[in-house]
N, CA, C and O of each residue as an XYZ file, in Angstrom:
864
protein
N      71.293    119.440     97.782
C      69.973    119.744     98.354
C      69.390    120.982     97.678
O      70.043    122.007     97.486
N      68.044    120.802     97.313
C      67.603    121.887     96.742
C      67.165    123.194     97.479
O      67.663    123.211     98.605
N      66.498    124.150     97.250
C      66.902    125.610     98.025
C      65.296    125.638     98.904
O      64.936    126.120     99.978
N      64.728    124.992     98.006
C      63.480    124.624     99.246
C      63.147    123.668    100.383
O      62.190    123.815    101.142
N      64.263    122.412    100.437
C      64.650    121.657    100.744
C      65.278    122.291    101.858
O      64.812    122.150    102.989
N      66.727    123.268    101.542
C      66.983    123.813    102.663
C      66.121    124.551    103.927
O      66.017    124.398    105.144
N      65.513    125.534    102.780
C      64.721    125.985    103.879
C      63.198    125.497    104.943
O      62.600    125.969    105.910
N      63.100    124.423    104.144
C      61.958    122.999    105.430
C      62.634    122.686    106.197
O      62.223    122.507    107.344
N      63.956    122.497    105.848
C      64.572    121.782    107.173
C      65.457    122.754    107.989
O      66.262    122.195    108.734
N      65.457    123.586    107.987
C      66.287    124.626    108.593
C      64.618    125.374    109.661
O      64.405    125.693    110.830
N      64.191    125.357    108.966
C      62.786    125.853    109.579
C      62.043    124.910    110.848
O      61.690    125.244    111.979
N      61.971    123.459    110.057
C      61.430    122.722    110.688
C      62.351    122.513    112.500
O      61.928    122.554    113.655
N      63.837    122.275    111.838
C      64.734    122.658    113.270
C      63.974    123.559    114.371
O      64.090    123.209    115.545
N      63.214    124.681    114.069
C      63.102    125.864    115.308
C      61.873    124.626    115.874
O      61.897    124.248    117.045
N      61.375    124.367    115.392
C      60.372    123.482    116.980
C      59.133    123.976    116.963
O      58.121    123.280    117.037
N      59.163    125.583    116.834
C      57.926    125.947    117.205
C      56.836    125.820    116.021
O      55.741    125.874    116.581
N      56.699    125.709    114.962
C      55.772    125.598    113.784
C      55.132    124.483    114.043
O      53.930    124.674    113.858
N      55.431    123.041    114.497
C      54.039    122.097    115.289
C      53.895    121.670    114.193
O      54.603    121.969    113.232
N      52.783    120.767    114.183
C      52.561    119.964    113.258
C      51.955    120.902    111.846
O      52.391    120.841    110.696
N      50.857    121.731    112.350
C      50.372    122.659    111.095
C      51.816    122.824    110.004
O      52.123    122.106    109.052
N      52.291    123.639    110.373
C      53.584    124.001    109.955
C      54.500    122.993    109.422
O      55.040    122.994    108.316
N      54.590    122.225    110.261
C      55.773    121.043    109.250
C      54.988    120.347    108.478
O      55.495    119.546    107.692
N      53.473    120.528    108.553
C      53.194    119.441    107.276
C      52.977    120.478    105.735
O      52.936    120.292    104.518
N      52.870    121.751    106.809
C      52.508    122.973    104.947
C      53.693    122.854    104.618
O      53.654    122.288    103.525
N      54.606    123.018    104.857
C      56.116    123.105    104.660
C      56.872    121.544    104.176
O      58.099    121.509    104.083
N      56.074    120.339    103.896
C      56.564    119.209    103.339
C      57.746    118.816    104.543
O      58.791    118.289    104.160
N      57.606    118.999    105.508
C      58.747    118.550    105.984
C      57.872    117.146    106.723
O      56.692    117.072    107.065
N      58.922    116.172    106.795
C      58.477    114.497    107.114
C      59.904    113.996    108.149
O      61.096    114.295    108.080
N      59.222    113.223    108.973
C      60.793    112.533    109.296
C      61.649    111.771    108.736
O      61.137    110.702    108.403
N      62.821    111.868    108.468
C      63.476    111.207    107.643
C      63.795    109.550    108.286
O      63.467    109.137    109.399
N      64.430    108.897    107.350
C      65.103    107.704    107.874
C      66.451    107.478    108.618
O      67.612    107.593    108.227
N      65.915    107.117    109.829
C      67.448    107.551    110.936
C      68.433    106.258    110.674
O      67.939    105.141    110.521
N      69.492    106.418    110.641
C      71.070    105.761    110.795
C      70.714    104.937    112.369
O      70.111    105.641    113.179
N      70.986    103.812    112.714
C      70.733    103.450    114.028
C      71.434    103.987    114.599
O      72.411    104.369    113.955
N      71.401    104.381    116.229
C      71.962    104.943    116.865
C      73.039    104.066    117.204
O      73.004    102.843    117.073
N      74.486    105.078    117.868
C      75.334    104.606    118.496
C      75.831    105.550    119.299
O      76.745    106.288    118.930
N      75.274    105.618    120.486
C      75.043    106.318    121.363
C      76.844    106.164    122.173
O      77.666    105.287    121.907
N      76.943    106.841    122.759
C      78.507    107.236    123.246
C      78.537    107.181    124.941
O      77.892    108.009    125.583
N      78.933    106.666    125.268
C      78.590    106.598    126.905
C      80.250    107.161    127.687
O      81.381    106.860    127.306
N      80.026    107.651    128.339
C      80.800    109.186    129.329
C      80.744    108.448    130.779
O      80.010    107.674    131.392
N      81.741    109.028    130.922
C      82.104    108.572    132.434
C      81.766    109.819    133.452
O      82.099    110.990    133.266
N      80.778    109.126    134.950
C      80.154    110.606    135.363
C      81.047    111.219    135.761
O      82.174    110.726    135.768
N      80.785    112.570    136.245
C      81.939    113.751    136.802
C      80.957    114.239    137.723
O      79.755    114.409    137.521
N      81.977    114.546    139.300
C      81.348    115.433    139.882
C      80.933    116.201    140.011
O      81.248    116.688    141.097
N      79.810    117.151    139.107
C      79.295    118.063    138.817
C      78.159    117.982    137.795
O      78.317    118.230    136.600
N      77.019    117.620    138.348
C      76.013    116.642    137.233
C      75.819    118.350    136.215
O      76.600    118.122    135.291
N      75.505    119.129    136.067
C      75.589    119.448    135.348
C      76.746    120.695    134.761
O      76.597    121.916    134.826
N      77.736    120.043    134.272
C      78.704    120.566    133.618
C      79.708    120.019    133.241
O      80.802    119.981    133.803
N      79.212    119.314    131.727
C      80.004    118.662    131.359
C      81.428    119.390    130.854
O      81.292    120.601    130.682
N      82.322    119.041    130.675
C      83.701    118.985    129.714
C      83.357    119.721    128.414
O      83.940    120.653    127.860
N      82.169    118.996    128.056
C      82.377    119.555    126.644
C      81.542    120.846    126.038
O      81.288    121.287    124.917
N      81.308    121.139    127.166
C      80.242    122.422    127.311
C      81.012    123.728    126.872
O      82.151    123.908    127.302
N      80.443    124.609    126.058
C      81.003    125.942    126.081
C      80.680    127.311    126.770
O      81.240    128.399    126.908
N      79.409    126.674    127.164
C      79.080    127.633    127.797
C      78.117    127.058    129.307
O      76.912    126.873    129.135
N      78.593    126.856    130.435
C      78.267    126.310    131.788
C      76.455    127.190    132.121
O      75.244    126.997    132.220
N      77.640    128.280    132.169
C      76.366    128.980    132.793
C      75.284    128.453    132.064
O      74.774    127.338    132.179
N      75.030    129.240    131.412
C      73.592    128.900    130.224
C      73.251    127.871    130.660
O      72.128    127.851    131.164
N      73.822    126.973    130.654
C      73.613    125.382    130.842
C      73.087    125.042    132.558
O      72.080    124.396    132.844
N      73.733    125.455    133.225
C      73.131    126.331    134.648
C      71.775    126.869    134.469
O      70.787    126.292    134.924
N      71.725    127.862    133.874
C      69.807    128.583    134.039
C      68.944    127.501    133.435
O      67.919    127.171    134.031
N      69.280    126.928    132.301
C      68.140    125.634    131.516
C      67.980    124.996    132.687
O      66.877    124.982    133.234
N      69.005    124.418    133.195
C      68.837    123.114    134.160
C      68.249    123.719    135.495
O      67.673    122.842    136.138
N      68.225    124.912    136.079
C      67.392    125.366    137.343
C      66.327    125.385    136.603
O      65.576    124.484    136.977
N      65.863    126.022    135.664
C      64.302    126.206    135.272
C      63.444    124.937    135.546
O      62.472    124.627    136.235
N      64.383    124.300    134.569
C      63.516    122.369    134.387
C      63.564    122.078    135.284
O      62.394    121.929    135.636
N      64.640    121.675    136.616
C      63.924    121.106    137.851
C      62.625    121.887    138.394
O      61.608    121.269    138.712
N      62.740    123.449    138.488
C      61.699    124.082    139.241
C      60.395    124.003    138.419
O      59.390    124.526    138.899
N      60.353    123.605    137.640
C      59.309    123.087    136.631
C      58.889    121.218    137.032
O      57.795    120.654    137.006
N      60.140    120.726    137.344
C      59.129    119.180    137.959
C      60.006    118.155    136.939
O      59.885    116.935    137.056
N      61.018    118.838    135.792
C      61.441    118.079    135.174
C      62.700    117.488    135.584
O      63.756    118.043    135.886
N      62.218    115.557    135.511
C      63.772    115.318    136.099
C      64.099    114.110    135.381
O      63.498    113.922    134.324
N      65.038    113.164    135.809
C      65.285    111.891    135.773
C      65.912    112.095    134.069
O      66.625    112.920    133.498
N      65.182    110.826    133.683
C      65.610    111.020    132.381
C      64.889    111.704    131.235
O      65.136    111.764    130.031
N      63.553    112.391    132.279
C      63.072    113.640    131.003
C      63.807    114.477    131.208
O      64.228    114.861    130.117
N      64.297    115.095    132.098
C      65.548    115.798    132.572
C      66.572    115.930    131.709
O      67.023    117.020    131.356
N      67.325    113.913    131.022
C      68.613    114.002    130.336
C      67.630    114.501    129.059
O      68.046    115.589    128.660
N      66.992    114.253    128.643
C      66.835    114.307    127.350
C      66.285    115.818    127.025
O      66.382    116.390    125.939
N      65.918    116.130    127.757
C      65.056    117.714    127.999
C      66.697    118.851    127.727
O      66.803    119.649    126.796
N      67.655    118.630    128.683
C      68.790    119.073    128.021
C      69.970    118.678    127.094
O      71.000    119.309    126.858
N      69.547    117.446    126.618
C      70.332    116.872    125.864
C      70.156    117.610    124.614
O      71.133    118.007    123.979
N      68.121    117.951    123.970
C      67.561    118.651    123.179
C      68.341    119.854    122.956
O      69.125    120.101    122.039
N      67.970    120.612    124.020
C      68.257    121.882    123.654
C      69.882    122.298    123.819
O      70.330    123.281    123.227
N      70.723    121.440    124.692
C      72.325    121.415    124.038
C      72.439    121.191    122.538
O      72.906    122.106    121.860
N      72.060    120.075    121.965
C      72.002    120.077    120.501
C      72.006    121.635    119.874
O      72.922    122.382    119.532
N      70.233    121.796    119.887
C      69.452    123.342    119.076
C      70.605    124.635    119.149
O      70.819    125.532    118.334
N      71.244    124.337    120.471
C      72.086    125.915    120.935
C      73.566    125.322    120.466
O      74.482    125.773    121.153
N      73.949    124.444    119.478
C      75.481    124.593    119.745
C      76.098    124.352    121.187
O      76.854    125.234    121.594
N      75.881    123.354    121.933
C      76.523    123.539    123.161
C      76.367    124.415    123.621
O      77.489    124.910    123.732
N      75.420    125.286    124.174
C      75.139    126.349    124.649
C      75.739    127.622    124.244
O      75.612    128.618    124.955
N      76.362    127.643    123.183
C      77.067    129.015    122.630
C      76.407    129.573    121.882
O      76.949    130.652    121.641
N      75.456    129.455    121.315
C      74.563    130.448    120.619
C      72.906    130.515    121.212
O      72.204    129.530    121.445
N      72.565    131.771    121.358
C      71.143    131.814    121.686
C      70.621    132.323    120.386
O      69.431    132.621    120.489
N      71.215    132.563    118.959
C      70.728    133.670    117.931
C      70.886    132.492    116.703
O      71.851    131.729    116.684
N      69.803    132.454    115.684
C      70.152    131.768    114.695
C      71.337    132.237    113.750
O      71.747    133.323    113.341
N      71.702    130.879    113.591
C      73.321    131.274    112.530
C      72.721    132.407    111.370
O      71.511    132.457    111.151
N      73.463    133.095    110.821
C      72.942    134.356    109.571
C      72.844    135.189    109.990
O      73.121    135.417    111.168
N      72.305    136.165    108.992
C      72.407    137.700    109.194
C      71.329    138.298    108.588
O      70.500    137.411    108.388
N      70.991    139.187    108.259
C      69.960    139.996    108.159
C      69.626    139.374    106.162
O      68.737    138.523    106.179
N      69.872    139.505    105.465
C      70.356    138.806    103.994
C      69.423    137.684    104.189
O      68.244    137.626    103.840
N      70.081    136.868    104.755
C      69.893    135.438    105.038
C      68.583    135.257    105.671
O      67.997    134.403    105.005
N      67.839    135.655    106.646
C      66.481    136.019    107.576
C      65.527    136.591    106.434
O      64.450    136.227    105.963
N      66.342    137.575    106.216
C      64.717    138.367    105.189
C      64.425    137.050    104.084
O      63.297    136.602    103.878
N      65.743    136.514    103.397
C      65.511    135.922    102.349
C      64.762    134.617    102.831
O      64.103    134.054    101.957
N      64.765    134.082    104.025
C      64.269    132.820    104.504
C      62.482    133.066    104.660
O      61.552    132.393    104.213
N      62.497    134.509    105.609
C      61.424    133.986    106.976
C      60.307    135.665    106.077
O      59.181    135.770    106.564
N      60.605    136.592    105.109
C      60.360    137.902    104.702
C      59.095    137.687    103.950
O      59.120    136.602    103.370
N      58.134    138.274    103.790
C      56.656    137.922    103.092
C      57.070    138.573    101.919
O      56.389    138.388    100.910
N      58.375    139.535    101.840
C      58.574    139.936     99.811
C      59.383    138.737     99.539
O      59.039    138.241     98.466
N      60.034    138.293     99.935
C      61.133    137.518     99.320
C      60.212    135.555     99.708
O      60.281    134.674     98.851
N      59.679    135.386    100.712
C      59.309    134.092    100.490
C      57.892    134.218    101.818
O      57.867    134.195    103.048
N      56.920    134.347    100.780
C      55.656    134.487    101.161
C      54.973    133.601    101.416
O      53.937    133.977    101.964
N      55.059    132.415    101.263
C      54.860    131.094    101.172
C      55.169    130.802    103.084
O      54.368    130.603    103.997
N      56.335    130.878    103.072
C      56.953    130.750    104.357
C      56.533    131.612    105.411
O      56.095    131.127    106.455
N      56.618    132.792    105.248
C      56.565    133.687    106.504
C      54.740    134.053    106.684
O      54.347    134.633    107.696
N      53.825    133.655    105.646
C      52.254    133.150    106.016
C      52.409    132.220    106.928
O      51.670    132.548    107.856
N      53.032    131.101    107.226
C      53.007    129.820    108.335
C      53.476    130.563    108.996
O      52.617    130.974    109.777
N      54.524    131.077    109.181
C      55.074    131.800    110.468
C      54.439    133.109    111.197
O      54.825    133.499    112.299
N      53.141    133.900    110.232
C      52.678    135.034    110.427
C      53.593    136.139    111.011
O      53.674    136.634    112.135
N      54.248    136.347    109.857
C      55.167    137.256    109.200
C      54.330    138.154    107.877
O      53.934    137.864    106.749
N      54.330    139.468    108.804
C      52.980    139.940    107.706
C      53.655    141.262    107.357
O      53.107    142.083    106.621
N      55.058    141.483    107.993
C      55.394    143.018    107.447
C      56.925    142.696    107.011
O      57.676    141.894    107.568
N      57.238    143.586    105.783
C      58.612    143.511    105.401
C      59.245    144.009    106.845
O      58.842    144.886    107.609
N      60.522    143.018    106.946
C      61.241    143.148    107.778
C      61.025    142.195    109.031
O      61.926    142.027    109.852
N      59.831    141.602    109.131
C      59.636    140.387    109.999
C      60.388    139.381    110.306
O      60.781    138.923    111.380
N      60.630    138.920    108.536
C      61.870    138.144    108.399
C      63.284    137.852    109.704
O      63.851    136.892    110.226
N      63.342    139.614    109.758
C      64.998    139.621    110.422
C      65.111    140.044    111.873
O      66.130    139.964    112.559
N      63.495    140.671    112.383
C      62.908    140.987    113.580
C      62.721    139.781    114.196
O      63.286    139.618    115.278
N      61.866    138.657    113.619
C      61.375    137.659    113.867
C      62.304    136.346    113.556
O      61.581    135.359    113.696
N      63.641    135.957    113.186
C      64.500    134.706    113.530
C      64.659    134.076    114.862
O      64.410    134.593    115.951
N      65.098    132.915    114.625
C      65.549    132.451    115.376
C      66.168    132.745    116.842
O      67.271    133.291    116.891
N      65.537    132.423    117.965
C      66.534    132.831    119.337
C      65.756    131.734    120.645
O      64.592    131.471    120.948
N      67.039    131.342    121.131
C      66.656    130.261    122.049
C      67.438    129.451    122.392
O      68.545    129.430    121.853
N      67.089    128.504    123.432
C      67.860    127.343    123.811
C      66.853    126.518    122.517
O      67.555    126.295    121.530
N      65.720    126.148    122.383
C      65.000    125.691    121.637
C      64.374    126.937    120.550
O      63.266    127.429    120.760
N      65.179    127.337    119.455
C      64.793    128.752    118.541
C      63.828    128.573    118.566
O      63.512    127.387    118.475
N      62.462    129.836    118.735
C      61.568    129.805    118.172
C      61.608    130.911    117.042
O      62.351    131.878    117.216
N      60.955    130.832    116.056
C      60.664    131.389    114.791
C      59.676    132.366    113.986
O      58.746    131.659    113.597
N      59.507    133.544    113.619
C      58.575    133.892    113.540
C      57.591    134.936    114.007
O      57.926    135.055    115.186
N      56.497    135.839    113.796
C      55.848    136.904    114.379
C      54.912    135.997    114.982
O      54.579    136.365    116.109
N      54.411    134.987    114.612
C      53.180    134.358    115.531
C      53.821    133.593    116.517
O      53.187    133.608    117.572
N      55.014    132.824    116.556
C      55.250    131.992    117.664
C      56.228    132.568    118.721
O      56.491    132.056    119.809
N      56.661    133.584    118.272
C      56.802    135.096    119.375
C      55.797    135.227    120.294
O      55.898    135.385    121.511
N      54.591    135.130    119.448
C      53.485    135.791    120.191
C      52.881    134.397    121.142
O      52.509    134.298    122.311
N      52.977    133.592    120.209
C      52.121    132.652    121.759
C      53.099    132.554    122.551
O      52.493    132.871    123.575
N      54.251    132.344    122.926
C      55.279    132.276    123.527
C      55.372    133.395    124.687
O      55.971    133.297    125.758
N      54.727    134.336    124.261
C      54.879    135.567    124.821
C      53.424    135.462    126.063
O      53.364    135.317    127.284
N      52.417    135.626    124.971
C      51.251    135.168    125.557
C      50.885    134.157    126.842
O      50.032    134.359    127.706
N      51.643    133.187    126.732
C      52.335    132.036    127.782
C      52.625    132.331    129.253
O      52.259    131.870    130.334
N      53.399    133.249    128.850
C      54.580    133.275    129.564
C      54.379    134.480    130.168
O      54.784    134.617    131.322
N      53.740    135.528    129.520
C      53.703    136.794    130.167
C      54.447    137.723    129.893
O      54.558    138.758    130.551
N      55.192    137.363    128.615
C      56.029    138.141    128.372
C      55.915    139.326    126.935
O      55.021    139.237    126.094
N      56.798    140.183    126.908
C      56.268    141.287    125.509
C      57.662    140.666    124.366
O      58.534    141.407    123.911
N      57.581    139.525    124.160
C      58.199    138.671    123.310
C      57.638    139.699    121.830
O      58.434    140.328    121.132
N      56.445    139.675    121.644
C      56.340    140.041    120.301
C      56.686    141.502    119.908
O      56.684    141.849    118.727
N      56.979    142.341    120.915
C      57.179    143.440    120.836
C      58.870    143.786    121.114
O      59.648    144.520    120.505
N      59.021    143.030    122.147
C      60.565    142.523    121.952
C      61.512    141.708    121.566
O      62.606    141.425    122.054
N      61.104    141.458    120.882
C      61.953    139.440    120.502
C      62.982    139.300    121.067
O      63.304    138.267    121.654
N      63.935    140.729    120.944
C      64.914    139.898    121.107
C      65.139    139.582    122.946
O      66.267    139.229    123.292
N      64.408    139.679    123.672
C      64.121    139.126    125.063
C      64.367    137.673    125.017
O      64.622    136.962    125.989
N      64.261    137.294    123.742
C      64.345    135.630    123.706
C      65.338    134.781    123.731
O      65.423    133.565    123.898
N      66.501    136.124    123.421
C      68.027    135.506    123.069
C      68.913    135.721    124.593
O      70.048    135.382    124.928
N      67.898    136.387    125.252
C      68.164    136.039    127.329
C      68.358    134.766    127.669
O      67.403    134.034    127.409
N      69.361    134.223    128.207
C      69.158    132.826    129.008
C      67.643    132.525    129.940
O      66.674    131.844    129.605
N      67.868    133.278    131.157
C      66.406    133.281    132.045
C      65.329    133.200    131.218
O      64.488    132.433    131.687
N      64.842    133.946    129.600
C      63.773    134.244    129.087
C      63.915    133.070    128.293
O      62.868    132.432    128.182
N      65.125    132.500    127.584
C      64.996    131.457    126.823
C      64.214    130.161    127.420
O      63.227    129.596    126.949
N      65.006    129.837    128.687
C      64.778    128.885    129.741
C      63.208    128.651    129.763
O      62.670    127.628    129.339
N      62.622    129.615    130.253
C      61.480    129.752    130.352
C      60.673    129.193    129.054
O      59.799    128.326    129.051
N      61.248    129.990    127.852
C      60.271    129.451    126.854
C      60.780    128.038    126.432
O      59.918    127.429    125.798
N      61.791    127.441    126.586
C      62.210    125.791    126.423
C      61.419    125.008    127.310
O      60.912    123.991    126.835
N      61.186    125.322    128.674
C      60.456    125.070    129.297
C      58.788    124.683    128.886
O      58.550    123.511    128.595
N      57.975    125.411    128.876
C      56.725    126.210    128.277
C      57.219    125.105    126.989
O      57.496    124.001    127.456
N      57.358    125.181    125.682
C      57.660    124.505    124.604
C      57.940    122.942    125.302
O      57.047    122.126    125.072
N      58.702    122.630    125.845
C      58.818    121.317    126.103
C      57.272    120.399    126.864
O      56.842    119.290    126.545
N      56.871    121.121    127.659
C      55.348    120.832    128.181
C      54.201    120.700    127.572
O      53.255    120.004    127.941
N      54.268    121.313    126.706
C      53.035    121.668    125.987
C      53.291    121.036    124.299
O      52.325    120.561    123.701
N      54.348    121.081    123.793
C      54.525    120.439    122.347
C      55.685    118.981    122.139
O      56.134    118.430    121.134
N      55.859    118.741    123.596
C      56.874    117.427    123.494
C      56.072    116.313    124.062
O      55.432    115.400    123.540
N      56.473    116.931    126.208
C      56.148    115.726    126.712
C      54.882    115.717    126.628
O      54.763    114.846    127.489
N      53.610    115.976    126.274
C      52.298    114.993    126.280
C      52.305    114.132    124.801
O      51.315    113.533    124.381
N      53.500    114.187    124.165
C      53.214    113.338    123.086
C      54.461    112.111    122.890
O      54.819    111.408    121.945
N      54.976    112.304    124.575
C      56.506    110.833    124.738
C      55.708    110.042    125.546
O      54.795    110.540    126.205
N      55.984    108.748    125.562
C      55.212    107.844    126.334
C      56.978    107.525    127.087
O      56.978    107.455    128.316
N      58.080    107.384    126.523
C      59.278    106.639    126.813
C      60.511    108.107    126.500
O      61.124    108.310    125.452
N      60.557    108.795    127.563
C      61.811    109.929    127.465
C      63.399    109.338    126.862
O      64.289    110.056    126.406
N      63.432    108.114    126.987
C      64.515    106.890    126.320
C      64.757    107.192    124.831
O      65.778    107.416    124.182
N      63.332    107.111    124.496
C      63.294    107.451    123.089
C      63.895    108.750    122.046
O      63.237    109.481    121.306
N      65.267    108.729    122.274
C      65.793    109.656    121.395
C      64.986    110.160    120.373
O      64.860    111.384    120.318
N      64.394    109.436    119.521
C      64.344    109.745    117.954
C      62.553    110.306    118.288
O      62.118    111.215    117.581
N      61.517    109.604    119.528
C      60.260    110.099    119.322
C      60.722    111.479    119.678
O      60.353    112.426    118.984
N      61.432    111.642    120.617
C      61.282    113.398    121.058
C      61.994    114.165    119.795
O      61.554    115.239    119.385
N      63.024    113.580    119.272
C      63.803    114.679    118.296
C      62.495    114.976    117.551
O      62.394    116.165    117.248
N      61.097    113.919    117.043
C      60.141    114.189    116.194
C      59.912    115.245    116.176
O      59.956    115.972    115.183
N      59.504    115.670    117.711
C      58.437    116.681    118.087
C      59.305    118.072    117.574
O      58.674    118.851    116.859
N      60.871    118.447    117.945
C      61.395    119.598    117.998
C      61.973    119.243    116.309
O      61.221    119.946    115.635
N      62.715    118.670    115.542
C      62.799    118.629    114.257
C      62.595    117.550    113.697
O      63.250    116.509    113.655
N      61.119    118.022    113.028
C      60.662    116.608    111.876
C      61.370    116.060    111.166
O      61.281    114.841    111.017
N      62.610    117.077    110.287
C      63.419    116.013    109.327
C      64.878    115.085    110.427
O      65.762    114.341    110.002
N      64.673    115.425    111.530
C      65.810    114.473    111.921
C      66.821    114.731    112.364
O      67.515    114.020    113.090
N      67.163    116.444    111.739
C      68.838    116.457    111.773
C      69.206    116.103    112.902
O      68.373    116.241    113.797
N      70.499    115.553    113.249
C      71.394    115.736    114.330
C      70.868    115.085    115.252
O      70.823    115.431    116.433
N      70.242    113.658    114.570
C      70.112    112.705    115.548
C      70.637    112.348    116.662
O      70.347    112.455    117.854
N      72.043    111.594    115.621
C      72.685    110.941    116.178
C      73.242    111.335    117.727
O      73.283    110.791    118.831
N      73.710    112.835    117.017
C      74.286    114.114    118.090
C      73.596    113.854    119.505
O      73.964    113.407    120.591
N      72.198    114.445    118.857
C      71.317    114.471    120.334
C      71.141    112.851    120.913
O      70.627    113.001    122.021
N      71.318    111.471    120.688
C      71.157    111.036    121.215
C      72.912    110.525    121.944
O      72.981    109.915    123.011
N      73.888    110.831    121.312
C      75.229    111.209    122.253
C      74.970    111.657    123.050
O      75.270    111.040    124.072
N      74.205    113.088    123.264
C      74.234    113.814    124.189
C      73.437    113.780    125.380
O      73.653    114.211    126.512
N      72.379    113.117    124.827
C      71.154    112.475    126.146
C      71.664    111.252    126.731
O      71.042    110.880    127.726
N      72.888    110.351    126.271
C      73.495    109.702    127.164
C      74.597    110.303    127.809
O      74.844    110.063    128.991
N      75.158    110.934    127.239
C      76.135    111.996    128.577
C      75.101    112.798    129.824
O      75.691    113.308    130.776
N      74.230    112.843    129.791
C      73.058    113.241    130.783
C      73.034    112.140    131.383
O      73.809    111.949    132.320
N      72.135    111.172    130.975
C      71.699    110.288    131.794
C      72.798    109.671    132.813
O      72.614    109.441    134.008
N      73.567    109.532    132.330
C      75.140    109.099    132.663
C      75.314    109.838    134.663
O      75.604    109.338    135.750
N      74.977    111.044    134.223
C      75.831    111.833    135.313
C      74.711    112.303    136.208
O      74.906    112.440    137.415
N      73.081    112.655    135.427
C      72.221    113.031    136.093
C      71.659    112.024    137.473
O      70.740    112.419    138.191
């Protein structure tokens, strides 16, 4: 894979860049493998599966989304998503390090990129990565996020790598850039569209939205 290649699709993953963004950035949906979805036997405890690493976390997503109205099987798929994005709930911080951020998301090192993201000062890059149940990316999608929500996201980012604060913005993100564009929450592959255009980790997320549905 080539090095621009990497970085569309590593980008396109955070969700928040929308259509503007994944189309400056060449990113397209790819051609999916048919699914073969994995079916789980329920457990008394609809949400906490076995294979979870981290419960809690998985706990605050799932209070938010009901108190938000989300259930059934927008429900499985709503956390099926963002189990995928987080590693099983073990990471709220994008994989890398400061190196890796400037060189991705930095207006000296890739200016191209961090204009879509409105990333306008050296060091944005590594201020502005990845953090979330659903990462968002960036000095501008900090800010609507923030704006949203009520929160000083752009002044604090890292508020984002909070469970409660993540929740909230997975929430907020799922309403506004998913479900008005699912007709069928079933549909594994329309929703993966919305949060990553090239596809990755199809298959994954649609394993994982049948271990939901399963138990929810």
């Amino acid at each position: 894979m080539r090095a621009t290649e990497f970085i569309n699709e590593d980008i396109s993953r955070r969700g928040f860049l929308g259509g503007l963004g994944a189309a400056a950035l060449g990113v397209g949906g790819a051609e999916a493998k048919p699914l073969q979805p994995k079916v789980t036997k329920p457990t008394q405890e609809p949400i906490n599966l076995i294979s979870m690493k981290d419960t809690e976390a998985e706990k605050v997503l799932h209070r938010a989304a009901v108190k938000a109205g989300i259930k059934g099987v927008e429900l499985a798929q709503f956390l099926a998503q963002a189990r995928h994005e987080s590693d099983d709930f073990s990471r709220m911080k994008e994989y890398g390090g400061k190196q890796y951020f400037a060189k991705l998301y930095d207006p000296k090192s890739s200016p191209r990129t961090a204009k879509i993201l409105g990333n306008t000062h050296v060091g944005d890059g590594v201020r502005y990565h990845g953090r979330g149940f659903i990462q968002i990316t960036g000095r501008d999608n900090y800010r609507m996020a923030g704006k949203a929500l009520g929160l000083p996201l752009e002044q604090q980012p890292e508020l984002a790598a909070r469970p409660d604060v993540a929740a909230k913005i997975a929430v907020w993100y799922w309403k506004t850039r998913v479900k008005p564009y699912i007709n069928n929450f079933n549909d594994t592959k329309a929703v993966t569209q919305k949060i990553n255009p090239a596809m990755r980790g199809l298959q994954d997320r649609h394993a994982k939205f049948m271990d939901y549905k399963n138990i929810l």
